[in-house]
Biopython code that builds the backbone (N, CA, C, O; Angstrom):
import numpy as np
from Bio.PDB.StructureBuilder import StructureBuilder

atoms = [
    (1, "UNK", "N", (35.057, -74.310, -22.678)),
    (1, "UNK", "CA", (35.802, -73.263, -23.350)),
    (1, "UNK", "C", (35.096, -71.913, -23.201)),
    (1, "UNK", "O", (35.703, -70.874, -22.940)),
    (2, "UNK", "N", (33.859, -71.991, -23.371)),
    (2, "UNK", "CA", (33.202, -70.913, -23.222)),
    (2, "UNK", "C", (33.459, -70.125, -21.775)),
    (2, "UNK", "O", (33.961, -69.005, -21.683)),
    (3, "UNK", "N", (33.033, -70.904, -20.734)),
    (3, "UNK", "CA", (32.787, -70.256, -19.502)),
    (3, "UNK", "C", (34.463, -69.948, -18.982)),
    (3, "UNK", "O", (34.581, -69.482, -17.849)),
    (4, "UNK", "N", (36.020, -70.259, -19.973)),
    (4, "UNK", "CA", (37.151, -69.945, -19.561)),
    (4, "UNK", "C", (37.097, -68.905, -20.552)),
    (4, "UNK", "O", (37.172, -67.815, -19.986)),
    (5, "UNK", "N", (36.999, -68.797, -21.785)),
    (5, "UNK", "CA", (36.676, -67.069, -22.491)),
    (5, "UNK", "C", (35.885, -66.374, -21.302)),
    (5, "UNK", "O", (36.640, -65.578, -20.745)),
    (6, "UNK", "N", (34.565, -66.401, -20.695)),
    (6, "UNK", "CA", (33.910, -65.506, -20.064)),
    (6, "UNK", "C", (34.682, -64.657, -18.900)),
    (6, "UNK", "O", (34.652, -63.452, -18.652)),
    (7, "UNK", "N", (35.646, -66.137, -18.048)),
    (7, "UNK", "CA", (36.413, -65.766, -16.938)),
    (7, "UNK", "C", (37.695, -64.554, -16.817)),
    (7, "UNK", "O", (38.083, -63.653, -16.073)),
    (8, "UNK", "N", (38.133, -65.455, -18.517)),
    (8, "UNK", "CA", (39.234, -64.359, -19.372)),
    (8, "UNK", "C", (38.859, -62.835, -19.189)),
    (8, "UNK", "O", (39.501, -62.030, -18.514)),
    (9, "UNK", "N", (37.632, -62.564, -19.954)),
    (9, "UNK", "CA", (37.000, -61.249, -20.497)),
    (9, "UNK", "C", (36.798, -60.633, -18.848)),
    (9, "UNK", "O", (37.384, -59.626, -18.452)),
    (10, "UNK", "N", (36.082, -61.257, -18.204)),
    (10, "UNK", "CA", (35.627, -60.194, -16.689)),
    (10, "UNK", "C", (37.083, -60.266, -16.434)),
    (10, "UNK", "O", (37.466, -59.566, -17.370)),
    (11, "UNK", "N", (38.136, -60.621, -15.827)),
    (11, "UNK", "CA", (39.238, -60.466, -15.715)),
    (11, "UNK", "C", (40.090, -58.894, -16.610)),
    (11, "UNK", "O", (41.041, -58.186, -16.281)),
    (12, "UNK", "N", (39.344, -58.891, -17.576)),
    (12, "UNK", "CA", (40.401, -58.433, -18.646)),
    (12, "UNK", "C", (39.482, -56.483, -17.921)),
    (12, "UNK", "O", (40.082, -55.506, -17.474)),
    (13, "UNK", "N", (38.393, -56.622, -18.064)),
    (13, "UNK", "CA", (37.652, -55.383, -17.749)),
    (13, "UNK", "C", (38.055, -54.788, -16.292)),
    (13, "UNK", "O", (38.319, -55.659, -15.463)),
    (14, "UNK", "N", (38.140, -53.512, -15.873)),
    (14, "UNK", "CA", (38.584, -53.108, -15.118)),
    (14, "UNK", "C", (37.563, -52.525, -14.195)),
    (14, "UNK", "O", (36.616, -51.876, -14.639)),
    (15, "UNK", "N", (37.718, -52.721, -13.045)),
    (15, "UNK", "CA", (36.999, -52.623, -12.184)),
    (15, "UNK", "C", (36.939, -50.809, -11.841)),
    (15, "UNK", "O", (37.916, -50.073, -11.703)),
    (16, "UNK", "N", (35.510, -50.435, -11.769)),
    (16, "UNK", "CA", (35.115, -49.084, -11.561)),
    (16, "UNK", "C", (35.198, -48.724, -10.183)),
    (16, "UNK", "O", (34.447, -49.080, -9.275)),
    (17, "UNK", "N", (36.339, -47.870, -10.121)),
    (17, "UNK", "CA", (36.799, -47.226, -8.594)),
    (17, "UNK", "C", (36.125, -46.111, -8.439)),
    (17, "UNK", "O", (35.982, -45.140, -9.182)),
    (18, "UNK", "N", (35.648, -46.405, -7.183)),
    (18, "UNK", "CA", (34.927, -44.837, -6.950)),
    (18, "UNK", "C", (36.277, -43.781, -6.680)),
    (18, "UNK", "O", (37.272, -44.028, -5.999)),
    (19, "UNK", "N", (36.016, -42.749, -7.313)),
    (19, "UNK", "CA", (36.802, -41.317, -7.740)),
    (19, "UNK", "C", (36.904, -40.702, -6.110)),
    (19, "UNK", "O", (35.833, -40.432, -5.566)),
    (20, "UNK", "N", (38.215, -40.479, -5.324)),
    (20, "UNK", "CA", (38.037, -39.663, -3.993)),
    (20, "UNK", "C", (37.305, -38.299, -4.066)),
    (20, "UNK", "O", (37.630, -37.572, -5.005)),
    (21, "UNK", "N", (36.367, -37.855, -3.208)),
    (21, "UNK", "CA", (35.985, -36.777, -3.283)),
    (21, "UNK", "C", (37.182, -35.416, -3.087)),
    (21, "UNK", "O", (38.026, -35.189, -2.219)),
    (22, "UNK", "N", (36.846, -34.815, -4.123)),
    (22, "UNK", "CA", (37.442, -33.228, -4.304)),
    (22, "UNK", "C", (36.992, -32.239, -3.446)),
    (22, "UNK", "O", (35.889, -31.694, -3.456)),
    (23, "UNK", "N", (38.522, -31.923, -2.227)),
    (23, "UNK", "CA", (38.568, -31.347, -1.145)),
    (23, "UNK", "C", (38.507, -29.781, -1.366)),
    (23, "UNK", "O", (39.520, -29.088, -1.283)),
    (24, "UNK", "N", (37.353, -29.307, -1.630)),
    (24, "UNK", "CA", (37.623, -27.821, -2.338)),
    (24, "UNK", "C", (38.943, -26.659, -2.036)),
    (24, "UNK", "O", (39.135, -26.466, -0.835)),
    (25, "UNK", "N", (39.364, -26.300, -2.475)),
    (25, "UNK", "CA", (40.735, -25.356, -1.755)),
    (25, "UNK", "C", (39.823, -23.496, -1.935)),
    (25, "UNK", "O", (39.291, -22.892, -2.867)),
    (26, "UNK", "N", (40.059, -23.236, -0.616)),
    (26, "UNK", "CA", (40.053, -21.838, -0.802)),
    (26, "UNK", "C", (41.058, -20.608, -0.702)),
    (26, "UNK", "O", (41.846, -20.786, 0.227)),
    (27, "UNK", "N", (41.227, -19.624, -1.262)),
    (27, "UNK", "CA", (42.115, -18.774, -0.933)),
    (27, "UNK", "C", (42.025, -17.934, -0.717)),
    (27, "UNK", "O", (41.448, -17.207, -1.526)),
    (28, "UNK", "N", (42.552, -17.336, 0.625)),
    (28, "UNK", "CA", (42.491, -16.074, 1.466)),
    (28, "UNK", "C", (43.450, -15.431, 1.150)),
    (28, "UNK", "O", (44.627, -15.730, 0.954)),
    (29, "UNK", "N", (42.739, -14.259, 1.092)),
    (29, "UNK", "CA", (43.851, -13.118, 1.110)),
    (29, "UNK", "C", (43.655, -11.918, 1.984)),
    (29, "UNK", "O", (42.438, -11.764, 2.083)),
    (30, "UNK", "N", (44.189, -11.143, 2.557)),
    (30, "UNK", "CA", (44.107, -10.446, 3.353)),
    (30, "UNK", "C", (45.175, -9.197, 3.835)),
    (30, "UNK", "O", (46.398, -9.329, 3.885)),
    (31, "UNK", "N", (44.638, -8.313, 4.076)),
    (31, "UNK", "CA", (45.967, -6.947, 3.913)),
    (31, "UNK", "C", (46.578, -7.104, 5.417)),
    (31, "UNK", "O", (47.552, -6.422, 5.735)),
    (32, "UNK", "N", (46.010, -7.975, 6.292)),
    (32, "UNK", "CA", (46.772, -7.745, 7.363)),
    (32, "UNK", "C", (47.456, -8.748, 7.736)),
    (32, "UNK", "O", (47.207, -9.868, 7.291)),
    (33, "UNK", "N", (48.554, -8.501, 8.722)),
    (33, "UNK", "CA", (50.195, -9.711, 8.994)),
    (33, "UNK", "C", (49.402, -10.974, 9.374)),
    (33, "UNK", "O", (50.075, -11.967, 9.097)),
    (34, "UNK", "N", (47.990, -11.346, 10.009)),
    (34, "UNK", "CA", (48.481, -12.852, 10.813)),
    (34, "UNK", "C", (46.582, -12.753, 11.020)),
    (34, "UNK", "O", (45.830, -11.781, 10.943)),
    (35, "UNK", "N", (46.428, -13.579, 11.179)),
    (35, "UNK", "CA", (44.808, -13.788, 11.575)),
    (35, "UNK", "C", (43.769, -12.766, 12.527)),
    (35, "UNK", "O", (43.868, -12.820, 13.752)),
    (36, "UNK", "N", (43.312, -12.340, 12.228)),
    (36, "UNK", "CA", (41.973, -11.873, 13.405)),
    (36, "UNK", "C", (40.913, -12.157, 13.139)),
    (36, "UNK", "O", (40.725, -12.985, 12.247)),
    (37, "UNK", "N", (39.632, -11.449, 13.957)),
    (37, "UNK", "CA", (38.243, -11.359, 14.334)),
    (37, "UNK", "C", (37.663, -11.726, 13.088)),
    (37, "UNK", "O", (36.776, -12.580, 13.122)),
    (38, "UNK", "N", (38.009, -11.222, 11.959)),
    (38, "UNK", "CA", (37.572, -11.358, 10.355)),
    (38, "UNK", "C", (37.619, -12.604, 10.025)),
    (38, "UNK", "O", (36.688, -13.365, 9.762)),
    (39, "UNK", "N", (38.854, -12.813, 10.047)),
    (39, "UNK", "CA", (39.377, -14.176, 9.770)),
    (39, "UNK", "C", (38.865, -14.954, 10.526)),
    (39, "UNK", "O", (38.617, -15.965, 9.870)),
    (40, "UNK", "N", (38.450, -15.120, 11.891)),
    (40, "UNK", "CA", (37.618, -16.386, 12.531)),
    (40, "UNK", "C", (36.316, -16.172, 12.295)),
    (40, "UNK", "O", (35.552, -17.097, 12.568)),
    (41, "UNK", "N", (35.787, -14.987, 11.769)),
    (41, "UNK", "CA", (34.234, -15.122, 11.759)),
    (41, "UNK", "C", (33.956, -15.871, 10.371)),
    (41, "UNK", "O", (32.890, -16.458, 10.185)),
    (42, "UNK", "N", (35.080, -15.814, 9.298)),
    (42, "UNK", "CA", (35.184, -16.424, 8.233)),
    (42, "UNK", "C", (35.004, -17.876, 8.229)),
    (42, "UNK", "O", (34.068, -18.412, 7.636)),
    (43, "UNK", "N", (36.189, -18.726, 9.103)),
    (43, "UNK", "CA", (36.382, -19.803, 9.660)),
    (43, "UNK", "C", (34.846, -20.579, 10.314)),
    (43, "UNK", "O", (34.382, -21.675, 10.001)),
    (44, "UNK", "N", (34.316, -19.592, 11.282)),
    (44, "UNK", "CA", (33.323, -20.260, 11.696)),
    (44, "UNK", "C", (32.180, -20.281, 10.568)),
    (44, "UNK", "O", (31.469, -21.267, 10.375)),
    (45, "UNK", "N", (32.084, -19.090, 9.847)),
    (45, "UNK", "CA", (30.373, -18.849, 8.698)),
    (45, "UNK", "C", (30.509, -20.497, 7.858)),
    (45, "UNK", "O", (29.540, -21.149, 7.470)),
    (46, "UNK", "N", (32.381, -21.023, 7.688)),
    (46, "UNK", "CA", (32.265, -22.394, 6.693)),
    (46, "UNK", "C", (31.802, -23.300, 7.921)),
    (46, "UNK", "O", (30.937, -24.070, 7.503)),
    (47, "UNK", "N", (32.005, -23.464, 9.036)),
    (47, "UNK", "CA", (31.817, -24.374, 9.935)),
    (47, "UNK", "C", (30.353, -24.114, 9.682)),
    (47, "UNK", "O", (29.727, -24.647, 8.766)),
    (48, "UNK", "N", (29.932, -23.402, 10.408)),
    (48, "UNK", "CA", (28.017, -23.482, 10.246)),
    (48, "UNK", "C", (27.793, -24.126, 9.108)),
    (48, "UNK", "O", (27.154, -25.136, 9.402)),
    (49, "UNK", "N", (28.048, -24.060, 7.550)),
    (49, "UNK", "CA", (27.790, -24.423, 6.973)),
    (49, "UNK", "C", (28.189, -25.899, 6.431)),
    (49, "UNK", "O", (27.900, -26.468, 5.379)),
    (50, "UNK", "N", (28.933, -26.286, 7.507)),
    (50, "UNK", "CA", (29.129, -27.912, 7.483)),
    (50, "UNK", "C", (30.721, -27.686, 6.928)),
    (50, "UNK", "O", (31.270, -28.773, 6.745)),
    (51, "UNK", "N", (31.421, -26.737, 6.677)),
    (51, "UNK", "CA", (32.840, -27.199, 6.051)),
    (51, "UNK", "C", (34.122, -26.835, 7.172)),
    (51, "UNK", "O", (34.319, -25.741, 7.700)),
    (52, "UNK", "N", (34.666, -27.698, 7.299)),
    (52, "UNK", "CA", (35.745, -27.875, 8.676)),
    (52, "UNK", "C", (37.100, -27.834, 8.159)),
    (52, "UNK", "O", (37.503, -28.821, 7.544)),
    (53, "UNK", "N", (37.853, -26.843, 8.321)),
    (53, "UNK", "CA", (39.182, -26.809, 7.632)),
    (53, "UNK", "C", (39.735, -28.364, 8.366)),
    (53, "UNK", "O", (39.593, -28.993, 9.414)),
    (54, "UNK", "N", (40.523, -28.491, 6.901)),
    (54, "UNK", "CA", (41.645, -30.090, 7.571)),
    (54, "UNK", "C", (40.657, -30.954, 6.999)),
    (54, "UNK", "O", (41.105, -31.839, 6.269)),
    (55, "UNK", "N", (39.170, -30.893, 7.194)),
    (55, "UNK", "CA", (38.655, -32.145, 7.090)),
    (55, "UNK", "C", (38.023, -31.993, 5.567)),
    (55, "UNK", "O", (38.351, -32.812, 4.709)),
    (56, "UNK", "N", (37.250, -31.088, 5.311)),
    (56, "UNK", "CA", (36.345, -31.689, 4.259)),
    (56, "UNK", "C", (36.407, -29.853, 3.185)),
    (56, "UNK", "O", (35.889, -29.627, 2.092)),
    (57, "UNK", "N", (37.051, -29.101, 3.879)),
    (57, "UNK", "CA", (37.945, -27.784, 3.043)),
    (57, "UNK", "C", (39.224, -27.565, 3.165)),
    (57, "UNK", "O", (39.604, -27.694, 4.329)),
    (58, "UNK", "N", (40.217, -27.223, 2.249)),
    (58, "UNK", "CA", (41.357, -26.584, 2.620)),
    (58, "UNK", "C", (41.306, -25.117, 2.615)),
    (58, "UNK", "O", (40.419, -24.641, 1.906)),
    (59, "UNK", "N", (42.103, -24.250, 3.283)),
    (59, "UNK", "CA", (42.159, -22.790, 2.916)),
    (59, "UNK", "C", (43.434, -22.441, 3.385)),
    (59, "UNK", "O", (43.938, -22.421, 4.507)),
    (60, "UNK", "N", (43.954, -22.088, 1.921)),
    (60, "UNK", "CA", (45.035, -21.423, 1.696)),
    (60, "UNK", "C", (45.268, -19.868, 1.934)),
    (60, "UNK", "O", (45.086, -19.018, 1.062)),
    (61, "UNK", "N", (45.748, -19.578, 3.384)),
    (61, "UNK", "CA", (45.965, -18.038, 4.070)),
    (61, "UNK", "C", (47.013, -17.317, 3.320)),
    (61, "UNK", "O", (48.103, -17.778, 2.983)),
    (62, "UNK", "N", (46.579, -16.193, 3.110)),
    (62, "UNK", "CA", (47.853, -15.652, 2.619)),
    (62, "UNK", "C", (47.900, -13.944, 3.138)),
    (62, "UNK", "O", (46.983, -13.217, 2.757)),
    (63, "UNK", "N", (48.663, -13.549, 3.741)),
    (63, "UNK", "CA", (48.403, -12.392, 4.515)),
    (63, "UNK", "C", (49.451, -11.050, 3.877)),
    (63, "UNK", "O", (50.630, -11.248, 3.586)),
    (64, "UNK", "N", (48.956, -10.069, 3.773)),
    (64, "UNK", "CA", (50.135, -9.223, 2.665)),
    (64, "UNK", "C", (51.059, -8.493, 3.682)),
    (64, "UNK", "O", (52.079, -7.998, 3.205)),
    (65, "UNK", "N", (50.823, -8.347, 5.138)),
    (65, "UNK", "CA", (51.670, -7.296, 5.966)),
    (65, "UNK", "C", (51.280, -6.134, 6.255)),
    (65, "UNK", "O", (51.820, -5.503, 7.164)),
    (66, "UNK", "N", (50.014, -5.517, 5.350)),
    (66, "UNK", "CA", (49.743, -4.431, 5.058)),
    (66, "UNK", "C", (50.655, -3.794, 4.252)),
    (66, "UNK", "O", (51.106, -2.676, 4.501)),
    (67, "UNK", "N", (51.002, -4.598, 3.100)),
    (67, "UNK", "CA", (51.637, -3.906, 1.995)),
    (67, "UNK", "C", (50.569, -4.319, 0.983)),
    (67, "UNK", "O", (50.685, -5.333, 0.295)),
    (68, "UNK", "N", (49.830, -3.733, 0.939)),
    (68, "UNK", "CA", (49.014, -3.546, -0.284)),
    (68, "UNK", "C", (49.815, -4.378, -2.034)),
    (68, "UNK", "O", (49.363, -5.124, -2.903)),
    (69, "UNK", "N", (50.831, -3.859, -1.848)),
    (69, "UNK", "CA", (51.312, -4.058, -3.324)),
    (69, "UNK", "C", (51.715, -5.270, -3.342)),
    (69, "UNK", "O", (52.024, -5.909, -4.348)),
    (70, "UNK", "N", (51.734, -5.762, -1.845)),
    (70, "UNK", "CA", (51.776, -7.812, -2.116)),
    (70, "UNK", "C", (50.916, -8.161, -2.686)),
    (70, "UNK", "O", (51.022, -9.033, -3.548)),
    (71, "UNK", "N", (49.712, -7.537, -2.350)),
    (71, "UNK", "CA", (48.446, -8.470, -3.392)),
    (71, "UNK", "C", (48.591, -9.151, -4.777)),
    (71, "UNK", "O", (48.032, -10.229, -4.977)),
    (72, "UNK", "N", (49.178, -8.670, -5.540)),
    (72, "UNK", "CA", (49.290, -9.096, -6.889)),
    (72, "UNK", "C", (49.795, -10.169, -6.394)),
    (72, "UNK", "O", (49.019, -10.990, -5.906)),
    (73, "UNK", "N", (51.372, -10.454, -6.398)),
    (73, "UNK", "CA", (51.757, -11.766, -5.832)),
    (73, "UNK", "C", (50.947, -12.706, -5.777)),
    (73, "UNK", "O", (50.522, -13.637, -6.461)),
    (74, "UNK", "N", (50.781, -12.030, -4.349)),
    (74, "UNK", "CA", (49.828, -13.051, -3.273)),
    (74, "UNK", "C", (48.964, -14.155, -4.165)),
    (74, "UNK", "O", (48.975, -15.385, -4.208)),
    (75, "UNK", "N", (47.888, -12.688, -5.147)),
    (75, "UNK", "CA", (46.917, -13.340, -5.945)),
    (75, "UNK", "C", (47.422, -14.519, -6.607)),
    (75, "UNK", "O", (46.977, -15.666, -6.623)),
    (76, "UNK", "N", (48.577, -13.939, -7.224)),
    (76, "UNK", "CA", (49.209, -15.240, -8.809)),
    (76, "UNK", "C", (49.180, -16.732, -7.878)),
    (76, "UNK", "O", (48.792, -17.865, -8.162)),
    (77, "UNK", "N", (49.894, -16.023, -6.417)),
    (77, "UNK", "CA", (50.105, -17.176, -5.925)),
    (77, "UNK", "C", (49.167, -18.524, -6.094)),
    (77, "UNK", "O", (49.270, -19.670, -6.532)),
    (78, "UNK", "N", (48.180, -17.658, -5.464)),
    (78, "UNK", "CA", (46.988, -18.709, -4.947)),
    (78, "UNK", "C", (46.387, -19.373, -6.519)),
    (78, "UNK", "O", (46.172, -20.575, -6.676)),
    (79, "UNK", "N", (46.216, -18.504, -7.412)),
    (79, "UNK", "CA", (45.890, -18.673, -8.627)),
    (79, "UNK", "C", (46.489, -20.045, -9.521)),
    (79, "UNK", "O", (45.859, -20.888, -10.159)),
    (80, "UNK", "N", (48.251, -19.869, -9.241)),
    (80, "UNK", "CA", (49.125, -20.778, -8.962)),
    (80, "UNK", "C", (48.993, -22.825, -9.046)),
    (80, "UNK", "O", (49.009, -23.835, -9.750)),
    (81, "UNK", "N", (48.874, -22.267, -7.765)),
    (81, "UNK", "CA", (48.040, -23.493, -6.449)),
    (81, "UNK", "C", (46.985, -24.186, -7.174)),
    (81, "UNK", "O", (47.020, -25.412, -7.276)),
    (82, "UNK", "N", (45.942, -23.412, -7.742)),
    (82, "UNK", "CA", (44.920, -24.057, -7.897)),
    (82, "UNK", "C", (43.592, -24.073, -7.228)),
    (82, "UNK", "O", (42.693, -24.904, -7.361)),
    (83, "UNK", "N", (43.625, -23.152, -6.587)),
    (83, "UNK", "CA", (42.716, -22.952, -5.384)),
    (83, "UNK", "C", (41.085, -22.885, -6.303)),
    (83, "UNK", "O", (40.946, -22.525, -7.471)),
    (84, "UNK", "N", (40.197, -23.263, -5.526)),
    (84, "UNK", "CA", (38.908, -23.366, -6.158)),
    (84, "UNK", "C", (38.373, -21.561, -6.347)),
    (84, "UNK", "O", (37.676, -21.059, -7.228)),
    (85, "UNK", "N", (38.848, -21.102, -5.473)),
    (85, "UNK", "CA", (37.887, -19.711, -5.027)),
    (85, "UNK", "C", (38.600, -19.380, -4.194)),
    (85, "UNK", "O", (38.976, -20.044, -3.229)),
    (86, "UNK", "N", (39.090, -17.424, -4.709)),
    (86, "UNK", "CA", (39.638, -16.604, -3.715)),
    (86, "UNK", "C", (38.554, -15.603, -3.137)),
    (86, "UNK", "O", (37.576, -15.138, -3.721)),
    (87, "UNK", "N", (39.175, -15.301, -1.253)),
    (87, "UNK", "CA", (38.373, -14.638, -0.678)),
    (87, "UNK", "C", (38.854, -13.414, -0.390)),
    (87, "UNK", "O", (39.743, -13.562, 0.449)),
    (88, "UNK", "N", (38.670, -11.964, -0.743)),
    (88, "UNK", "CA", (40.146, -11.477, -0.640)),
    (88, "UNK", "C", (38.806, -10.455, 0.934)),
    (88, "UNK", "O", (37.601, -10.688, 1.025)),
    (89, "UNK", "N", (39.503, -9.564, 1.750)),
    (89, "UNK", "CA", (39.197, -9.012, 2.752)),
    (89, "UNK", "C", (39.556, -7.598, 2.467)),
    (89, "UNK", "O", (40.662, -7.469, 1.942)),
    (90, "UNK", "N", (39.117, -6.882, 2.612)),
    (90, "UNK", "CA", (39.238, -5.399, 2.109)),
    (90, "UNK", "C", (38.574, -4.785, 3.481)),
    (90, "UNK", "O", (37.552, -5.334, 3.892)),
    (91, "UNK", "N", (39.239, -3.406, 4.374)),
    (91, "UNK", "CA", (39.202, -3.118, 5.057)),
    (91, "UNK", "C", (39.139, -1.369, 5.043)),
    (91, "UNK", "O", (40.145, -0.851, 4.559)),
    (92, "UNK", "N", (38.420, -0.737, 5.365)),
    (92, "UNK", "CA", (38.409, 0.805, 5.263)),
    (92, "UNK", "C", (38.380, 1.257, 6.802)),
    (92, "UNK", "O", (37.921, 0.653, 7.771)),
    (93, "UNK", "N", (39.014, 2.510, 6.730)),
    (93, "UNK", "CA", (39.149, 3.212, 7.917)),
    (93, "UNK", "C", (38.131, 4.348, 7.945)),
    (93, "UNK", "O", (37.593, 4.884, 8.913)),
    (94, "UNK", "N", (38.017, 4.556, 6.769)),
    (94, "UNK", "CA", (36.637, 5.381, 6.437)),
    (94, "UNK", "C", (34.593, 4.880, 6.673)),
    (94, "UNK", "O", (33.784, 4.248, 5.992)),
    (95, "UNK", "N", (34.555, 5.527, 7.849)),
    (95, "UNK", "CA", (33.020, 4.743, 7.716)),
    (95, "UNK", "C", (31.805, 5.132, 6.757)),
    (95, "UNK", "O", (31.639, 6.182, 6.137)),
    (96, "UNK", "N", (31.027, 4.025, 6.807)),
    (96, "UNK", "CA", (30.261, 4.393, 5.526)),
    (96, "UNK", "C", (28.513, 5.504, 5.943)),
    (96, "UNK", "O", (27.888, 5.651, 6.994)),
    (97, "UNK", "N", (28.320, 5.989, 4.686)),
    (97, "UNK", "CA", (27.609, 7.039, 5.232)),
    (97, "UNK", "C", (26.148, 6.577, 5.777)),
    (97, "UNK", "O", (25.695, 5.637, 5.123)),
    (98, "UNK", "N", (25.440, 6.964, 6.671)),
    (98, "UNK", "CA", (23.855, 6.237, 6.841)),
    (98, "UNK", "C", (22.939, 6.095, 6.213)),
    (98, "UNK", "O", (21.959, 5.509, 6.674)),
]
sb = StructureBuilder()
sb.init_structure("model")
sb.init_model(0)
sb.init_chain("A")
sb.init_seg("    ")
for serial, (resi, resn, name, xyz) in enumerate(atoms, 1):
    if name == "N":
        sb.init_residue(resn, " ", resi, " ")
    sb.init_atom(name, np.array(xyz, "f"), 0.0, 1.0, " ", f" {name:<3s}", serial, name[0])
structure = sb.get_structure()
C-alpha cells in the first residue's frame, strides 16, 4: 500500500520544465525610408557581440520616411509590441564643432 501511495504522489507532482529562453526584441527606429550604412553597422556591432537576428535577437525596424512626426507613432508602436529596448538613430546635417 505504501509503495502504491508513493507511485500515486510522484505521479500527482509535476514535472519541472525548463522555461524557453527569452528571445530579446529590439526596436529600431529611424528617420529614414528603408535600411542603410547605419543600419548595417548596427546589425553587425550585435553580431560581434554574439547576437544574430532570426536566431538568438529579434529587431523590430521601423523607418519614419523622413517624416519626423511619425516618430511618436512609430514609438507607441514598438512600445506596443513589447520590445525589450528601443534604438532610435538621429541624424544631423550640421557638423559638429572640433
Amino acid at each position: 500500500m505504501v509503495r502504491l501511495c508513493t507511485i500515486f504522489l510522484a505521479l500527482c507532482v509535476p514535472a519541472a520544465a525548463q522555461q524557453p529562453k527569452k528571445i530579446p526584441r529590439i526596436g529600431y527606429l529611424s528617420l529614414r525610408s528603408g535600411a542603410g550604412d547605419i543600419d548595417l553597422a548596427f546589425r553587425q556591432g550585435l553580431r560581434d557581440l554574439g547576437y544574430i537576428e532570426g536566431q538568438n535577437v529579434i529587431i523590430e525596424w521601423r523607418f519614419a520616411e523622413g517624416k519626423s512626426e511619425r516618430y511618436p507613432l512609430l514609438a507607441a508602436e514598438l512600445v506596443h509590441i513589447g520590445v525589450d529596448a528601443i534604438v532610435t538613430i538621429a541624424a544631423t546635417t550640421q557638423s559638429l564643432p572640433p
